[in-house]
C-alpha positions in Angstrom: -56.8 -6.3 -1.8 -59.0 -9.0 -0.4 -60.3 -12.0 -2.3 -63.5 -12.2 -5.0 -65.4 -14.6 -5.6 -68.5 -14.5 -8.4 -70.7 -17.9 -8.3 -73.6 -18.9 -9.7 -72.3 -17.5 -13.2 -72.4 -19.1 -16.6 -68.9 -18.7 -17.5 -66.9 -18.5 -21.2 -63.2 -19.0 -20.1 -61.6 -19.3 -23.9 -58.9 -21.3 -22.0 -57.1 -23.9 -24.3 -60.0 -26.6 -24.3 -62.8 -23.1 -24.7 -64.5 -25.0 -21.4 -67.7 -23.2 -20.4 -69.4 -23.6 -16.9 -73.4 -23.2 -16.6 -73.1 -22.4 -13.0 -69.8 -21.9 -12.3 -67.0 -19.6 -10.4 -64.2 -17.0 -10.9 -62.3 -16.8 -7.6 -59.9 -13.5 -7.6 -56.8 -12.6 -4.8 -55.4 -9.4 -5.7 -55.3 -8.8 -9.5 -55.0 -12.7 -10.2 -57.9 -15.2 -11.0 -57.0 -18.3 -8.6 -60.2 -20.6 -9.6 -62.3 -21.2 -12.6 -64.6 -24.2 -12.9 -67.8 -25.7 -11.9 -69.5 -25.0 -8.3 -69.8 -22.3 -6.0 -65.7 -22.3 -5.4 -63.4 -21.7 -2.9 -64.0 -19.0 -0.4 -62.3 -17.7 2.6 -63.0 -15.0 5.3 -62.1 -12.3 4.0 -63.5 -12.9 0.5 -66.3 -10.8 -1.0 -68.9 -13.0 -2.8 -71.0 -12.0 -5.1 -74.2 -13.6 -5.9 -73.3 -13.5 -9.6 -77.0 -15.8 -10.4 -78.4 -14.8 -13.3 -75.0 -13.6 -15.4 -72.5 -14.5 -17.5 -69.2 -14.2 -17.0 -66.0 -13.7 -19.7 -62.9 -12.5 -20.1 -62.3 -8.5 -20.5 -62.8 -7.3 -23.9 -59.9 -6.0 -25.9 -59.7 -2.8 -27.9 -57.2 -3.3 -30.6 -57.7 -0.2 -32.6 -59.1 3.5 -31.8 -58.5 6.9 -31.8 -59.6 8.7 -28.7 -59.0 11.9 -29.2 -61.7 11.7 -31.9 -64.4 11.2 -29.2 -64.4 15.4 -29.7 -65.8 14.9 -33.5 -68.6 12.4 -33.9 -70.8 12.7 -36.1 -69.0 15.1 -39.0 -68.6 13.6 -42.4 -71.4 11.1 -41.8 -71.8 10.4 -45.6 -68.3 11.2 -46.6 -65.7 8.4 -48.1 -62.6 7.4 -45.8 -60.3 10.2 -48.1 -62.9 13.1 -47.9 -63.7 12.3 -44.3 -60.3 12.6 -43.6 -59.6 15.5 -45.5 -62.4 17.6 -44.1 -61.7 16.0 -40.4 -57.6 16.8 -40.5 -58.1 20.9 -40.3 -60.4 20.2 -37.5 -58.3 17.7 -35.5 -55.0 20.2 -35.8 -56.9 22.1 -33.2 -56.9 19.9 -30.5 -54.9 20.5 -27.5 -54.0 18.7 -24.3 -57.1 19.7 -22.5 -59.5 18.5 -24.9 -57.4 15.2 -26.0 -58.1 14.5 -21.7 -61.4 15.3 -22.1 -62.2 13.3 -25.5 -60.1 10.1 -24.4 -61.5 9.9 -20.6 -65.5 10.1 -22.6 -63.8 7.3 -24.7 -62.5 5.0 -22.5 -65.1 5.0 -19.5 -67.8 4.3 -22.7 -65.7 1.4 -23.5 -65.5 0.2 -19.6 -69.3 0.4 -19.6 -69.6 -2.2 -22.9 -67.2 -4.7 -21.2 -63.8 -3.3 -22.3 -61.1 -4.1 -20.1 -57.9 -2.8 -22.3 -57.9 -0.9 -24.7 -54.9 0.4 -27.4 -54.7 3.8 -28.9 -53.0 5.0 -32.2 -52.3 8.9 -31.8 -50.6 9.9 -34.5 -51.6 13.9 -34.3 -49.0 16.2 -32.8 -50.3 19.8 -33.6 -47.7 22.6 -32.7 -48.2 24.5 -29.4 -50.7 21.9 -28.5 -49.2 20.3 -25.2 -48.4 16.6 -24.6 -51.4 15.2 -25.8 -50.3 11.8 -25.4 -49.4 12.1 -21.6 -53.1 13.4 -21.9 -54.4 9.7 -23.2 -52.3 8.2 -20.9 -53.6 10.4 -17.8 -57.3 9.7 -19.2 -56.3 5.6 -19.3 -55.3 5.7 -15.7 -58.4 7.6 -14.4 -61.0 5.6 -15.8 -58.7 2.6 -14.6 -58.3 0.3 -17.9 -55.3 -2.0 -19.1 -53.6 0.5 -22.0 -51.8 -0.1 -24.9 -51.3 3.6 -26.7 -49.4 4.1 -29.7 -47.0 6.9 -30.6 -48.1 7.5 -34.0 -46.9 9.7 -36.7 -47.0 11.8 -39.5 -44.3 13.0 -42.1 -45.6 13.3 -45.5 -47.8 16.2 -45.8 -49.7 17.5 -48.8 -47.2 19.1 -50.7 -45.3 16.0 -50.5 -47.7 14.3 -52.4 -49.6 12.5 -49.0 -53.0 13.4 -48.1 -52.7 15.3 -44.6 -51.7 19.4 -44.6 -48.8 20.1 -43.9 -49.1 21.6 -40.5 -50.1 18.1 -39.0 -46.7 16.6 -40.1 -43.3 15.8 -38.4 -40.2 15.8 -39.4 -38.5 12.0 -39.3 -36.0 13.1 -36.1 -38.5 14.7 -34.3 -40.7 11.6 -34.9 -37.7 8.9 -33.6 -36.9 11.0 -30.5 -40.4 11.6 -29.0 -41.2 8.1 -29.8 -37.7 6.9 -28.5 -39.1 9.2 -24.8 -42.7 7.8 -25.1 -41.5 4.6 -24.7 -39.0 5.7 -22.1 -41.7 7.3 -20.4 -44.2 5.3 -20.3 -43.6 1.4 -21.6 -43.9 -1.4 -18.6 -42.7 -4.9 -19.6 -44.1 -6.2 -16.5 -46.2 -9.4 -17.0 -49.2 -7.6 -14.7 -48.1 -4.3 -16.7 -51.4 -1.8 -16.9 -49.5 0.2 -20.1 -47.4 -0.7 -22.9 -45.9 1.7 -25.4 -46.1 0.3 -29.2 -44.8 2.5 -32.6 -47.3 3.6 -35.1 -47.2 5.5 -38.2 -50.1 6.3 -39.2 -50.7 4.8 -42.7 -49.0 5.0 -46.5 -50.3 7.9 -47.4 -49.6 10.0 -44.7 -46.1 9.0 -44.1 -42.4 8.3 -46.4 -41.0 4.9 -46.3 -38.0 5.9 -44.5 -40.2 6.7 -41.2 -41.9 3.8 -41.4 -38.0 1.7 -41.8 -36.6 3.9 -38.7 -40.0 3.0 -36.9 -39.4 -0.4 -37.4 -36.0 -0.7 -36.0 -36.5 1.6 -33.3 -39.8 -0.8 -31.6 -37.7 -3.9 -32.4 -34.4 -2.5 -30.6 -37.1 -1.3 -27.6 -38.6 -4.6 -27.3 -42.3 -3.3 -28.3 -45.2 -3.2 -30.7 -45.8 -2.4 -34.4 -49.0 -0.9 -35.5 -50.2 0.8 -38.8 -53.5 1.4 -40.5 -53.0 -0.3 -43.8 -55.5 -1.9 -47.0 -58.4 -0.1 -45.7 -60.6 1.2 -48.8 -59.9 0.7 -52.4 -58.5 4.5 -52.6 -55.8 3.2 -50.2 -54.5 0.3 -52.9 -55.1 2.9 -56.1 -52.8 4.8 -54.1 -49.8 1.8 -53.6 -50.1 0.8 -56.9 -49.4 4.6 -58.2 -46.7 5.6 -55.9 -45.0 2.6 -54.9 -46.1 0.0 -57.6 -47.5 -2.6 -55.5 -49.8 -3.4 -53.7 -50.3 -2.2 -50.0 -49.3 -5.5 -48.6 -46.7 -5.7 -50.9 -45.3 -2.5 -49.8 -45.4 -2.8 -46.2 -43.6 -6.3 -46.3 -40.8 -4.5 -48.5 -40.3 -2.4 -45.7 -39.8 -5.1 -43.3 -43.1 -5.1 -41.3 -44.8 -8.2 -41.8 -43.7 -10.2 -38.7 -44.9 -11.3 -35.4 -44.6 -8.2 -33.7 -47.0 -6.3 -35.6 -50.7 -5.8 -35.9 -52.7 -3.9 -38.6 -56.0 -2.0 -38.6 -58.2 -2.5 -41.0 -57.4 -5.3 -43.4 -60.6 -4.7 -45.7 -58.8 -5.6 -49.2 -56.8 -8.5 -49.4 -56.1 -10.9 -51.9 -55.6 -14.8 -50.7 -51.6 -14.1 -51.3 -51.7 -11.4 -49.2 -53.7 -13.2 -46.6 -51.3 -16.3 -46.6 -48.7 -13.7 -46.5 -50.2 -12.6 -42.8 -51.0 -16.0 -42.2 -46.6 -17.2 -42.9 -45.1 -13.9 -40.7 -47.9 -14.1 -37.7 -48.8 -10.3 -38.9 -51.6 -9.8 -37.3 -55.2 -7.7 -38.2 -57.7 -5.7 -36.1 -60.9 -6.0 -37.4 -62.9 -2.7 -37.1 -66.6 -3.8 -38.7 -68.3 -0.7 -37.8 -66.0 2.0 -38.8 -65.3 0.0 -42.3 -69.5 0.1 -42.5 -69.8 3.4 -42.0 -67.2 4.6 -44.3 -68.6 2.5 -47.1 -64.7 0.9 -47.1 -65.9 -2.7 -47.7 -66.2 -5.4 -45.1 -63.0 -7.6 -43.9 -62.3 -10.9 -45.1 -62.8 -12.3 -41.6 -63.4 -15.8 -41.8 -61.0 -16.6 -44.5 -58.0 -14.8 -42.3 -59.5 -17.0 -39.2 -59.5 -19.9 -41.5 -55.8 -19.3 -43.2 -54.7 -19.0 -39.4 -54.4 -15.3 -39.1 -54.7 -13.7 -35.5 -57.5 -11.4 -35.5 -58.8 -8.9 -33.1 -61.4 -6.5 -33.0 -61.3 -2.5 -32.3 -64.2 0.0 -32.3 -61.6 2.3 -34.5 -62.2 6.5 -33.4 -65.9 7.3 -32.4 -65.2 9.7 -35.6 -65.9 6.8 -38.1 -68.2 4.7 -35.4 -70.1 7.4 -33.3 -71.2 4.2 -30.7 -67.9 3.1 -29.7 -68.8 0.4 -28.0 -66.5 -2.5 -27.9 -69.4 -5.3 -27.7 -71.0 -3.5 -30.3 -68.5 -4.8 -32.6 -68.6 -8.3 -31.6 -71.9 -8.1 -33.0 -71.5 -6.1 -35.9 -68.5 -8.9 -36.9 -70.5 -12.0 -36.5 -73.2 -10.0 -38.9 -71.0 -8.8 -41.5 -69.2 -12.3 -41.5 -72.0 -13.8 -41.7 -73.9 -11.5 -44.5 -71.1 -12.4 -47.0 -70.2 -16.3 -45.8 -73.4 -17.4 -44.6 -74.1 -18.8 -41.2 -71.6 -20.6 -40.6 -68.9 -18.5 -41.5 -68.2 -17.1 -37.8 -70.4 -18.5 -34.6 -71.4 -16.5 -31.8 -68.4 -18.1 -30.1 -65.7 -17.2 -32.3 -67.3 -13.5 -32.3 -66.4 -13.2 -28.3 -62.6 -15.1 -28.9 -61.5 -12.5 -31.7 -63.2 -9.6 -28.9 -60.8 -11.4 -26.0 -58.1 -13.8 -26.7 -57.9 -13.0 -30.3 -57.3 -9.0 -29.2 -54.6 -10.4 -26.1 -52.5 -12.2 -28.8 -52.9 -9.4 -31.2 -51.3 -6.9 -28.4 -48.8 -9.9 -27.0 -50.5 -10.6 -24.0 -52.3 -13.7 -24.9 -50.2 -15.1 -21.5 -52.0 -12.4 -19.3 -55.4 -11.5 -20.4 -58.4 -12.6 -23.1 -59.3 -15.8 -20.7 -60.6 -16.8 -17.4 -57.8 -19.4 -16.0 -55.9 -19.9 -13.0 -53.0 -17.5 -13.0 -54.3 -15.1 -15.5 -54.8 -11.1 -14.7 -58.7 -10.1 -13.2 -59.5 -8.6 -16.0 -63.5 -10.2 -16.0 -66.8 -8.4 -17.5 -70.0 -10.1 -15.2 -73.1 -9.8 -17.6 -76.8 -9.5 -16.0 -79.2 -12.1 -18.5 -82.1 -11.9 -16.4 -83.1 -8.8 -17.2 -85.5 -7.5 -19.9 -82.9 -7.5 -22.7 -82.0 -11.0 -22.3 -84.0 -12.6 -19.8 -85.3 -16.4 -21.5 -82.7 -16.8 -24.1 -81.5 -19.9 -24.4 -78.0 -19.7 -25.1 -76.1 -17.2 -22.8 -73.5 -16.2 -25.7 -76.3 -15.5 -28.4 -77.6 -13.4 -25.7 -74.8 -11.5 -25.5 -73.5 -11.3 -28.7 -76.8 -11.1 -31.1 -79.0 -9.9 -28.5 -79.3 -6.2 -27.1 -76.8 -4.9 -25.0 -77.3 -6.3 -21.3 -76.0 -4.2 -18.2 -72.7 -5.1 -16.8 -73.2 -5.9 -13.3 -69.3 -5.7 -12.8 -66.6 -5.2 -14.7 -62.8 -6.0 -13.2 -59.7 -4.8 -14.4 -56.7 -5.6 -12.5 -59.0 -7.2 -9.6 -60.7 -3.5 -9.3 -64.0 -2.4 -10.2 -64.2 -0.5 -12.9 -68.2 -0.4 -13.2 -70.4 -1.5 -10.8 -74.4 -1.9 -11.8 -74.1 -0.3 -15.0 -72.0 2.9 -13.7 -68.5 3.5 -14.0 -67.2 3.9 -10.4 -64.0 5.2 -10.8 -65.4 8.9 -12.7 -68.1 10.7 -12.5 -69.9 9.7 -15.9 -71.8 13.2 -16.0 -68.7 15.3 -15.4 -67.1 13.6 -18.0 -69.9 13.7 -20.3 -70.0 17.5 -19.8 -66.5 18.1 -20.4 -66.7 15.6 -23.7 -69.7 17.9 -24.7 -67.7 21.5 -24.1 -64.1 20.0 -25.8 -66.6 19.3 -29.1 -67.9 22.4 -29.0 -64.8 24.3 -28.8 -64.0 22.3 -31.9 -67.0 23.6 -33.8 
């Protein structure tokens, strides 16, 4: 690969001192930035330059939290609550196959290249019987559209007539649960420092699976060396149903188990008390923000600033485009300045803070605070170039309000790796209407 170099850019490193460059320069050789700073940088012969006038340039945005698969059901339940959206959703998702999860997650991920998404995680925790390898799907899906992943192997094992909330026919058994997560990681998991996919563990949620998978889990992704994730405190159904079958609180249960630590990061984080926030705050448990889907479901809006404030890592994640139809990752830099702000005033998150929890904030959530979520000399290409002199933003003053309260600009390139991912708007590495058409006819066969 040949050298890059964007000048003329306003650029947002959220490097250790958060230094920001009016008219600056990101020099790239291979898939690592060489140069950030002031000036129209370092340039060689064989560099491409790009005229980069007029934009802003930051770090990739990271994806803590979604579902991809559910790219094939937007817009069902639209007015239900998080339980009887889930119920009426789990008969539809035990349909999907291979074929339609590669379908629904390449829709899902090339959407998230276009808002500036550079790597993104995925929690599949749906297995359905004769259905294929649907998480070799997500992973194929990841690679085509050409993004940084993080998928999850999720899980399932206490169905309905076990007192949990999923049917039956969606759950695992605990053995069959270890040993494909045990090959998943096998598979698939690079420890590489320039890795493009690492393997975490995730069952799904306390209500949908026993405490022993969720102990088992544990051990087996800290003897592998990876990741922990969970959905966990998202609604007030969710604590009603800790306190009744477990006598605590979710928090309180999940750290009985063993997995509050470093090592782990949790969606959702809606209800917490200041104990269980200075709880997250003393193990380095981290929490993935996901404003829109909590809006949508009516689940209540995350204690942001006070888990910022306590010292809590916090990322962001679009959650699946069942429970936020836009899916779009700046989207939810927005929508968490605005529902930090609607409950702790105008001060209680700046524009600022909004983009760190969307990069840096997301690379510490997923470990790779060393690697990605900042422009800085040694650091992976992963770079979104903004266009701000175009109708959407043209003559705002500040470049970040622009592109964090303002409406959506184009990406005039987007890097992952060093490669273009989109160019001008379009994502180069699929055809967007192909895989719009096959996104259409995989929801169709669901309905």
């Amino acid at each position: 690969m040949t050298g890059i170099l964007l000048t003329g850019c306003h650029v947002v490193t959220m490097d250790g001192t958060r230094s920001e460059y009016p008219s600056g320069h990101v020099a790239i050789e291979g898939n690592k930035i060489t140069s950030v700073g002031p000036g129209a940088g370092p340039r060689s012969g064989d560099t491409q330059v790009v005229d980069a006038a007029g934009c802003l340039a930051t770090p990739g945005l990271v994806n803590t939290h979604d579902h991809l698969y559910q790219w094939a059901t937007r817009g069902r339940c639209a007015d239900s609550t998080l339980f009887e959206w889930l119920v009426g959703l789990y008969p539809v998702w035990a349909r999907i196959d291979e074929q339609l999860t590669a379908d629904a997650a390449t829709a899902a991920l090339a959407w998230l290249a276009r808002t500036g998404c550079t790597t993104s995680s995925d929690h599949h925790y749906l297995f359905p019987r004769g259905g294929g390898d649907v998480l070799a799907a997500t992973v194929a899906a990841a690679r085509r559209v050409g993004l940084r992943f993080h998928p999850t192997r999720g899980s399932m094992d206490l169905g309905k007539s076990a007192g949990g909330l999923p049917p039956d026919e969606v759950a695992e058994d605990l053995d069959t649960v270890l040993a494909a997560t045990e090959q998943a990681i096998r598979d698939y998991h690079d420890p590489a420092p320039d890795s493009m996919l690492r393997m975490g563990v995730a069952p799904c949620s306390p209500f949908s699976v026993t405490g022993d998978l969720m102990v088992a889990a544990a051990s087996l992704a800290r003897r592998e060396g990876v990741r922990l994730h969970t959905h966990l405190a998202e609604t007030a159904d969710e604590d009603s149903y800790c306190r009744e079958h477990f006598g605590a609180t979710p928090v309180e249960y999940l750290d009985s188990l063993g997995w509050l630590a470093e090592d782990v990061w949790l969606a959702h984080g809606v209800h917490l008390d200041d104990a269980a926030i200075a709880r997250f705050a003393a193990t380095r448990t981290g929490v993935a923000h996901c404003p829109s889907s909590n809006a949508r479901l009516g689940a209540g809006i995350c204690r942001t600033a006070d888990l910022v404030s306590a010292g809590v890592r916090v990322g962001l994640g679009v959650d699946g485009a069942a429970s936020n139809e836009e899916g779009s990752m700046l989207g939810e830099v927005r929508q968490a300045l605005l529902l930090a702000r609607a409950t702790g005033g105008p001060q209680a998150l700046t524009v600022r803070q909004a983009l760190e929890l969307a990069t840096l904030g997301g690379a510490a959530l997923l470990g790779r605070a060393g690697e990605i979520g900042s422009l800085e000399a040694g650091k992976l290409a992963d770079v979104a170039l903004w266009r701000l002199d175009e109708l959407p933003s043209a003559g705002i003053a500040d470049p970040v309000a622009a592109l964090v309260l303002g409406a959506r600009p184009p990406l005039r390139l987007l890097l992952v790796n060093g490669v273009a991912v989109v160019e001008d708007d379009q994502v180069r590495t699929v055809d967007e209407a192909a895989v719009a058409a096959a996104a259409a006819r995989a929801a169709a066969a669901l309905r």
